[in-house]
N, C-alpha and C positions, 0 to 999 in steps of 0.2 A: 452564412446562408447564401446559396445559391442564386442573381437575381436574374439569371436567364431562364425561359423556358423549357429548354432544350435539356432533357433529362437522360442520363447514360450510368443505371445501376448505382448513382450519385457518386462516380469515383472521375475521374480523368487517364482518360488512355495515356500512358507514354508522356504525360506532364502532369508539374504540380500545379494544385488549383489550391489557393487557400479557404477554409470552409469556418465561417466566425459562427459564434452563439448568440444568441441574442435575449435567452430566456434561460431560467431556472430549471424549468419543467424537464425532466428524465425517462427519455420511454414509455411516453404515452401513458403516463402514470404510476410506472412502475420504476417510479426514479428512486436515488438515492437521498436522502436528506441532505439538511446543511453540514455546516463545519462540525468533524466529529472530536476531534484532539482538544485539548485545552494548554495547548505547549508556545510560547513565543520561541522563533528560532535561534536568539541570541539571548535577551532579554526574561531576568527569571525574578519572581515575589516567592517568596519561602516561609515558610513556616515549622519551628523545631518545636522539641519537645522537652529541650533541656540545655545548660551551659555551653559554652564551644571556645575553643582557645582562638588568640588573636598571633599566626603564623604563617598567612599568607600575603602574599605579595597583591599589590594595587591591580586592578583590574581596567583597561580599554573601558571610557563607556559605549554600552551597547548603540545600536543604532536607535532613533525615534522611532515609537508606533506609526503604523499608515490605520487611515482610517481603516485599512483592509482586516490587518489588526487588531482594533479597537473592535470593530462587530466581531471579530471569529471568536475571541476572546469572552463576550459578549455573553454568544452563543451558548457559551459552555456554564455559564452559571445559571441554566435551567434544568432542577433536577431531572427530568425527563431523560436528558441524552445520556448523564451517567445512571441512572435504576436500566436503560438498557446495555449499555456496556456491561454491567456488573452482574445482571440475570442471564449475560453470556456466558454458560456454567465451563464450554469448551473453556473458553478463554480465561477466566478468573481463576478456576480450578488447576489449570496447569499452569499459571505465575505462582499460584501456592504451592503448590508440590517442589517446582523448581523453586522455591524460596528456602524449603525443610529440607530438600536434598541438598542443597547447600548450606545446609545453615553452621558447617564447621567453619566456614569463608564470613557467616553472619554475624555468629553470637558473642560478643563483649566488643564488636567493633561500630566505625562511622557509616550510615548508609546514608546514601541520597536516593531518594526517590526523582524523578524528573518528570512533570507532568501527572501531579500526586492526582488530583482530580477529585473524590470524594476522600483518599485516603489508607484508599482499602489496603493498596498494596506495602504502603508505610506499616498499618495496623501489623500485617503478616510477619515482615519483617521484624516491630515490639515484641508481636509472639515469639520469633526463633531466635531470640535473645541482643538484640542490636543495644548496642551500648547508647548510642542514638541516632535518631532517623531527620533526615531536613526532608523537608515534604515541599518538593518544589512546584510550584505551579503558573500561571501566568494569567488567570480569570478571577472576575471577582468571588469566587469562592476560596480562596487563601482567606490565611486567619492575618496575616501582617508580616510587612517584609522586617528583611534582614539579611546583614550582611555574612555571607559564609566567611569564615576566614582559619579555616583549616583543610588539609586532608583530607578526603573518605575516600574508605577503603574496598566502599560497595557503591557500585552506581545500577539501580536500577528500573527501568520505565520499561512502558508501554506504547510507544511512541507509533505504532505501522497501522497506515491511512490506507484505507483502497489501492489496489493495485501499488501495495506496499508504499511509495513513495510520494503519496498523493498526500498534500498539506504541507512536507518537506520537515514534518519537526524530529524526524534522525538529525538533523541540524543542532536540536538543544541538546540532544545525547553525545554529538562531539565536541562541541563547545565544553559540558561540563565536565568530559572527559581531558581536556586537554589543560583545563584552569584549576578543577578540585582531584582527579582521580591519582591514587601513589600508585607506584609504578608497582607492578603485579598485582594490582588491583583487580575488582570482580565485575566484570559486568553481564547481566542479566537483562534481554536475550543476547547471546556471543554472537548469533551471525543470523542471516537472514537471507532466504531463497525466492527468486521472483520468477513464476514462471507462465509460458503460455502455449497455448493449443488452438487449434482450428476445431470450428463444432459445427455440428445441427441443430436446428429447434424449428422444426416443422410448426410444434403447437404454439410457437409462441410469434413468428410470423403469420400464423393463420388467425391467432387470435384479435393482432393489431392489423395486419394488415387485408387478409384476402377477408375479412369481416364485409370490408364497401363494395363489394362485388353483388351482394346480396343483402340489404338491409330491410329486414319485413317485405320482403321480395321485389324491392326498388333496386338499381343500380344503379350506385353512388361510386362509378369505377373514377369520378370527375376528382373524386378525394384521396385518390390513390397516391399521388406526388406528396399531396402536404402530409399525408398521414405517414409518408415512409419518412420524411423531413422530421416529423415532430417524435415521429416515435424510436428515430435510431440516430440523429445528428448527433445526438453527444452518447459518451460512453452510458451502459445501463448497469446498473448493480443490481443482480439478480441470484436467483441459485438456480445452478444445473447439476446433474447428476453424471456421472460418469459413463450413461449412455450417450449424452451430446459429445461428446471428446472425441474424436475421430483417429487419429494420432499420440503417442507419445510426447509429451511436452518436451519445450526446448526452454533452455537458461536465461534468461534475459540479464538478472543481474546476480551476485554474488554478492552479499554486505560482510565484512568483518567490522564489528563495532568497535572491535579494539584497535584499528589500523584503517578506518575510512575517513577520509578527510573531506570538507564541506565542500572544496570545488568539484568533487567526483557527482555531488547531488544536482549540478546543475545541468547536464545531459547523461544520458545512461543511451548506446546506440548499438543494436545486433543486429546480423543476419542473421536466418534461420532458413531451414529445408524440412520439412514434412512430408511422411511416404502417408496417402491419406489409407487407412485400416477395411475401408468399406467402401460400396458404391454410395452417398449421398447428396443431398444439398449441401453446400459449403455455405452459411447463415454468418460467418465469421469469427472471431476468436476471442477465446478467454483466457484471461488473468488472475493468479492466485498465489500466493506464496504460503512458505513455511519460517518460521524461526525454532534456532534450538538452543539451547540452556546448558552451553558448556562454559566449566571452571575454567581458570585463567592457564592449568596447565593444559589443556586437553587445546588451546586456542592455537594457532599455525604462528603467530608471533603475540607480541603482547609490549611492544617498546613502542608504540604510538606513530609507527612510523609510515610511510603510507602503502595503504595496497592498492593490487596490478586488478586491472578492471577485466574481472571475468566476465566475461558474457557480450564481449563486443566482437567485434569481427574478425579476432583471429581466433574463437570459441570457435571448435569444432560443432554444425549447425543439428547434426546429427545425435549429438552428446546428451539433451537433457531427458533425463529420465526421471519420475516423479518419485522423491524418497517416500519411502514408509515408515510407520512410526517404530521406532528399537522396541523389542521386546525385553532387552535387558536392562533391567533398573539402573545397572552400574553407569548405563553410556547415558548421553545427552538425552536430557526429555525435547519431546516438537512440538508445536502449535501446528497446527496444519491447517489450511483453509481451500485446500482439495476438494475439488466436486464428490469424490468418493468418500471424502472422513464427514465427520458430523457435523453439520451444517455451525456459523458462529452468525456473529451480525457484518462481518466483512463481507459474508456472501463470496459472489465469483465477482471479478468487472467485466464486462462485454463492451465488444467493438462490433455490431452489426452492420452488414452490407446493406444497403439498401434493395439491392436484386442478391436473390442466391445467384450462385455458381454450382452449378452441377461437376458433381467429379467422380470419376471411375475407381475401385479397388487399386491401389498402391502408383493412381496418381499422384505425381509432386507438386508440392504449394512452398512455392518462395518466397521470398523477399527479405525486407529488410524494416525495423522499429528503430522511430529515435523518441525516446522523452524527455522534455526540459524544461525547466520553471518559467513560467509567465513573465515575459517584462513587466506585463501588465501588475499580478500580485503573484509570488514568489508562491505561497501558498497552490497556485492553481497549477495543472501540467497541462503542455502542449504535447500532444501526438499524433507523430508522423507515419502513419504506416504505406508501406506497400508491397504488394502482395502479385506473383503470375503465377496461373494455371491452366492447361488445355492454351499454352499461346498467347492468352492475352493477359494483358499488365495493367494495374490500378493505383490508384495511389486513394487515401483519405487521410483529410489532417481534419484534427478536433481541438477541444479545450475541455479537460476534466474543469470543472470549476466548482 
């Protein structure tokens, strides 16, 4: 937080300023909740459902819990956070589909769940015929550990946090790919698109903020500074519609789960160029991604070997276009979390300006994003944006936490 007086759209011209948090609180209310995952990024408790042969080799042990850890972990054994994950009908509905569309890849074989959570998606796969399921998880809702010590043939979780790589636990989906998955193996989801856009939200600036301008016909303009502080310092997880999109989204990142390795999770950094579509406010930009549910032959490689980081600065800025969902059964199914497809509980993430910017029809909006895990806890991301429009240049740096 800012402890000068001196206020400028809360960004820094032409320099970085670092901008720390100091509280919980999201958006003037309209935050996001705590830890939503229940995945350790190394470290896994399992639970099976039946025998398992003794053919795998010793295992590294994991690193120690941090307390950080131990609460997120925590977290997750309130049934609360998983009945809403699971009344997420987007989301549960289309791991089932993708479970039964696959299930010639399921049925008489080994699956691991990673981040089983209540179980659901173990259950799906018993349904499509899995010979057995290890239901992994890392909160006290596990039945009891145990040691894997074979092969599976299917690996598949739920692992995407806010602005996809928020919580970092794509970390337990490479780990377990790299110690339990045979090679032509299946994993569910294959890959994963992270994208963003510049927006509007008149109602939603008017609502937090040009409120003190007029309060029961007092003016409280004296609360204008902290109120734009409390209600956009950290990113907000909200839902907008496909009226605030101003532009065609750009690529930020590219995951192949078959071929992403754990140092790539610790920065993800693009440039990007946006022609804006219309005369409006520029309120700042959103975050959304998709994954998709292809078999291991439909995958670009599948030997675990590692991939080229799309979406960094040699990504054409121009490039990213938001996919739609296939109409043909035969190709990959999507999860979408597009302002335009059907709302889930990921929502959009927002980065709000503290001052709009005003911008003309097929004015350019530049810059450049980097995201990387917290020294502080590996779980949280730091975000660096910076952004010139009409001449002049901004910078804001956050902490999802």
């Amino acid at each position: 937080m800012y402890g000068s007086t001196e206020y400028s759209n809360g960004y820094v011209q032409n320099q970085q300023q670092q901008q720390q948090s100091s509280g919980e609180k999201r958006g003037g209310g309209r935050g996001r909740r705590g830890g939503r995952r229940s995945r350790d990024a190394h470290g896994f408790k399992v639970s099976e459902h039946h025998h398992h042969n003794n053919d795998q080799q010793e295992q590294k042990s994991p690193p120690p819990c941090t307390d950080f850890d131990m609460a997120y972990f925590h977290s997750y054994a309130h049934v609360g956070i998983h009945e809403e994950m699971i009344k997420d009908r987007v989301r549960t509905e289309t791991y089932r589909a993708a479970i039964f569309q696959h299930q010639s890849f399921i049925e008489g074989k080994v699956v691991m769940d990673v981040g089983c959570g209540t179980g659901i998606l173990s259950i799906f796969c018993a349904q499509a015929g899995a010979k057995r399921v290890y239901a992994v998880d890392a909160s006290d809702i596990a039945v009891q550990d145990v040691e894997i010590e074979e092969e599976v043939d299917v690996i598949i979780s739920e692992w995407m946090g806010y602005m996809l790589l928020y919580e970092s636990m794509l970390g337990s989906v490479i780990t377990a790919r790299d110690r339990w998955l045979k090679r032509g193996g299946l994993i569910l989801p294959s890959n994963a698109t992270l994208y963003m856009a510049p927006i509007t939200h008149p109602d939603r600036y008017r609502d937090s903020i040009e409120f003190w301008r007029n309060v029961y016909g007092i003016d409280m303009s004296a609360m204008l500074q902290l109120a734009k502080q409390c209600a956009f310092e950290e990113p907000c997880v909200e839902t907008i519609t496909g009226e605030n999109v101003l532009t065609w989204p750009h690529v930020v990142k590219h995951v192949d789960c078959y071929t992403i390795q754990l140092h790539e999770l610790e920065s993800v950094s693009t440039r990007y160029k946006f022609q804006s579509m219309m005369r409006a406010p520029l309120h700042g930009f959103a975050f959304w991604f998709d994954v998709e549910f292809n078999g291991p032959a439909n995958s670009p490689t599948n030997n675990h070997t590692p991939s080229s980081l799309i979406g960094t600065s040699n990504n054409n800025p121009m490039d990213g276009i938001l996919k739609k969902k296939r109409p043909n059964p035969n190709e990959a199914l999507l999860l979408s979390t597009a302002p335009e497809d059907p709302p889930t509980h990921w929502q959009q993430t927002l980065i709000y300006f503290y001052d709009p910017v005003e911008v003309e029809q097929d004015q350019i909006i530049e810059g450049s994003l980097t995201l990387s895990q917290s020294k502080e806890n590996r779980r949280f991301m730091n975000i660096h944006l910076e952004y010139s429009s009409g001449g002049r240049s901004y910078v804001k740096e956050s902490v999802m936490r």
